[in-house]
C-alpha positions in Angstrom: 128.3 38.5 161.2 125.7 38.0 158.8 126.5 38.9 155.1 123.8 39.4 152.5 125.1 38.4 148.4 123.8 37.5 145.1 123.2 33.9 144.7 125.0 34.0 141.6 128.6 35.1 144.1 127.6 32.0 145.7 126.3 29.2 143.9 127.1 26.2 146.3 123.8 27.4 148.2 121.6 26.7 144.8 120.3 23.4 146.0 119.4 24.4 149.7 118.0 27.7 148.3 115.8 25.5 146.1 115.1 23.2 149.2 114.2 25.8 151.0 111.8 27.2 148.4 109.8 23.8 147.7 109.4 22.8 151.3 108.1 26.6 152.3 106.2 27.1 149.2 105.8 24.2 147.1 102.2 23.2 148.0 101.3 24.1 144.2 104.8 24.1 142.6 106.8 21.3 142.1 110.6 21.4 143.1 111.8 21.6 139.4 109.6 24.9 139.4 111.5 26.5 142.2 115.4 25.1 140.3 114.3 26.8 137.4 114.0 30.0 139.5 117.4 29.6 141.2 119.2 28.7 138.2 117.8 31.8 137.0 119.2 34.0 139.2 122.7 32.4 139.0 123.5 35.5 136.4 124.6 39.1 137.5 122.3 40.6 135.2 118.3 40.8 135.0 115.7 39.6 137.3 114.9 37.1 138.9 117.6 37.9 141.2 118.1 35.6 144.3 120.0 37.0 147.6 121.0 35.5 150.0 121.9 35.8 154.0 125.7 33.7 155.3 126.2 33.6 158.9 129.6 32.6 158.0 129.4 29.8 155.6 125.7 28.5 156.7 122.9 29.8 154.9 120.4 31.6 157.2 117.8 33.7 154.8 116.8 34.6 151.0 114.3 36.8 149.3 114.1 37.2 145.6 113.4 40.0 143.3 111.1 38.5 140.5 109.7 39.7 137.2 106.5 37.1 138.6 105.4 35.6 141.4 101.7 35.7 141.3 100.0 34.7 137.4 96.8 36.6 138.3 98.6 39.7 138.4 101.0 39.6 135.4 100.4 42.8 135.1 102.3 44.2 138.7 105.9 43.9 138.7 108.4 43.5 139.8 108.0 41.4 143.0 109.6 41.0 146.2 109.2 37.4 146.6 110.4 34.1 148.2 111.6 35.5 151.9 112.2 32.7 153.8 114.8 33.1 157.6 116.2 29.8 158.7 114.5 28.9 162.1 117.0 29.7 164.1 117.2 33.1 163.0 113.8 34.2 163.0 112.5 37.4 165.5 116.2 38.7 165.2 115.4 41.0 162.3 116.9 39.1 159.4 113.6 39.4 157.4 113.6 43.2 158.1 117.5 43.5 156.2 116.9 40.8 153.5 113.6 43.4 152.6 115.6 46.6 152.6 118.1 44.8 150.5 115.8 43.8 147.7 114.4 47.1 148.0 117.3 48.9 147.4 118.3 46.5 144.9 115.6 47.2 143.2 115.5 51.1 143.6 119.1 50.6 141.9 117.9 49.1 139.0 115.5 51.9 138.6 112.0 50.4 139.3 109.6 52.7 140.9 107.6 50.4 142.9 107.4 46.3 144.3 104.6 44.3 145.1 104.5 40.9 147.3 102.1 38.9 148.2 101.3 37.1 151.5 98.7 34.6 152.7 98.6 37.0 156.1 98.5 40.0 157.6 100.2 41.9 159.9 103.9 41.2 158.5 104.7 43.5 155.6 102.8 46.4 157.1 105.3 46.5 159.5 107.8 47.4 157.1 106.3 49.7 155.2 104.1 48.2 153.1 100.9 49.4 151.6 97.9 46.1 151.4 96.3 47.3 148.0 94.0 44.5 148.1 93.1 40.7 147.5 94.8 38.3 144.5 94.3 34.5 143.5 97.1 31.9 144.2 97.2 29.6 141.4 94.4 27.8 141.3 91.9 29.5 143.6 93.7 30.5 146.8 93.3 33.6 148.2 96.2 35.9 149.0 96.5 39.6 150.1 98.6 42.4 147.6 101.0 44.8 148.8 102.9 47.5 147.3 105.9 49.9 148.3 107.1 52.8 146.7 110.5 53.1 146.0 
């Protein structure tokens, strides 16, 4: 049974959250970029927030709630941001319950709205969200901006 908690209930997973987050996203950050993040989130209260997915005691998913995730756009937030499902549990819907948790995490702490950001299509609509239109990745890579009401 998988079992979806704050980072910050768990923080033995810190280091293979941030392992997970430089090897899936670091093409522009460095790793010490994505510890700051994590050791952010290892506090019950403000963002960023971290979750993540146990199948037991093994680490399976995360997805983050941040105040940033894209510096062109400083002025959208908060952010769903950072899903990443281990590869042995993708296509069995993990992504789908790490989304609705940030969602209703963040529909909790009384924001409104989230955006992401992707690099593809075809995902996120899936689930809801809205593509509001095109973004720059730090330094000049372009990414598509969605948006959910909450």
């Amino acid at each position: 049974m998988i079992r979806i908690l704050p980072l910050y209930e768990v923080p033995q997973c810190s280091e293979a959250v941030t392992d997970w987050l430089y090897q899936a996203f670091g093409s522009t950050n460095s790793r010490a970029f994505f510890a700051s993040i994590v050791a952010s989130s290892l506090r019950p209260e403000g963002l960023p927030i971290t979750f993540v997915a146990l199948d037991g005691e093994r680490l399976v998913g995360t997805v983050g709630v941040w105040r940033c995730d894209l510096i062109s756009r400083q002025d959208l937030w908060p952010w769903l941001a950072a899903l990443y499902i281990d590869e042995s549990q993708r296509g069995k819907g993990l992504g789908e319950r790490l989304q609705q948790h940030a969602v209703a995490y963040a529909r909790q702490a009384g924001f409104d709205h989230l955006y992401l950001y992707a690099l593809f299509e075809g995902y996120y609509e899936r689930f809801g969200w809205d593509y509001i239109g095109d973004g720059l990745e730090y330094p000049d890579q372009p990414v598509r901006l969605y948006h959910k009401a909450l």
